[in-house]
C-alpha positions in Angstrom: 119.4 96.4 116.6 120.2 92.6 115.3 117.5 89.8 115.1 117.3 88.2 119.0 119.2 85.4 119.9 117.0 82.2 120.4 119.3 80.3 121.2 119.7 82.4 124.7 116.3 83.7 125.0 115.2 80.3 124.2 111.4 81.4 125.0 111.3 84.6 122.8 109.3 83.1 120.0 106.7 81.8 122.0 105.9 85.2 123.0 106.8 87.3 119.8 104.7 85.6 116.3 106.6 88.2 114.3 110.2 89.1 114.9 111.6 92.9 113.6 114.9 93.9 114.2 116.8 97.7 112.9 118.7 95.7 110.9 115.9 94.0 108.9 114.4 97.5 108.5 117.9 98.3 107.6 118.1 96.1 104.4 114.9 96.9 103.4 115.9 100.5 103.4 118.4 99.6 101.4 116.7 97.4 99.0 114.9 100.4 96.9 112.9 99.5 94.2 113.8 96.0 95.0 111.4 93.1 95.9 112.5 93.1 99.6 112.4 97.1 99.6 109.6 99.0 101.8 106.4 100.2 99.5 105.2 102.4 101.2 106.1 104.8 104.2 103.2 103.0 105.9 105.0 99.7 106.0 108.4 101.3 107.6 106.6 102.4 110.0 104.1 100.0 111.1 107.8 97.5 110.9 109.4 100.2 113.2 106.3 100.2 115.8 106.4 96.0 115.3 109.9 96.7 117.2 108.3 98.3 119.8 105.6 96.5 120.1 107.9 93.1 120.1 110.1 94.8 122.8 107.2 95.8 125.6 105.6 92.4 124.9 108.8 90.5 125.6 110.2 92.3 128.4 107.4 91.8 130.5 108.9 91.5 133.9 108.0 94.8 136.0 112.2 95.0 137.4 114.2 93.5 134.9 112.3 94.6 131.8 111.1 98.0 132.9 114.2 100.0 131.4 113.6 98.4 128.3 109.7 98.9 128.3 111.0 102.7 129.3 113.3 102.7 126.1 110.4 101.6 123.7 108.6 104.0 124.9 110.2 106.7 124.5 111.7 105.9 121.2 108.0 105.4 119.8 107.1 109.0 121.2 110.3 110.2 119.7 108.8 108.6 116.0 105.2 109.9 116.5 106.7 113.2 117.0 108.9 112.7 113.8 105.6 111.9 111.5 103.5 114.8 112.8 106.5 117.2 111.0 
């Protein structure tokens, strides 16, 4: 939901180039017609799939991170079905 903490997952920025968080997509939602505002529906979504992607690529570990893989997942099934309506 909020951007990750660096300062406990000290090594996240190593692995993730371009951070997205709900929030960010959030504010931009928000934004309309502003500069920081989403153009097109395109750019939501490829920022909402960035989440995903960002999540699976972090939480690499097969035990600890496999709920979370699991959770992306699903959610990015659950918006794929969404756009097809």
């Amino acid at each position: 939901m909020k951007p990750v903490d660096t300062n406990i997952f000290k090594d996240y920025l190593d692995v993730v180039k371009h951070p997205k968080c709900f929030q960010s997509v959030d504010a931009k939602l928000k934004a309309r017609g502003k500069d920081a505002s989403y153009l097109t529906n395109e750019s939501f979504i490829r920022d909402v799939r960035l989440i995903f992607q960002n999540c699976k690529a972090y939480n690499t570990d097969p035990v600890r991170g496999a709920d979370i893989c699991k959770l992306a997942d699903t959610l990015a099934d659950a918006l794929d079905q969404l756009l097809v309506l």
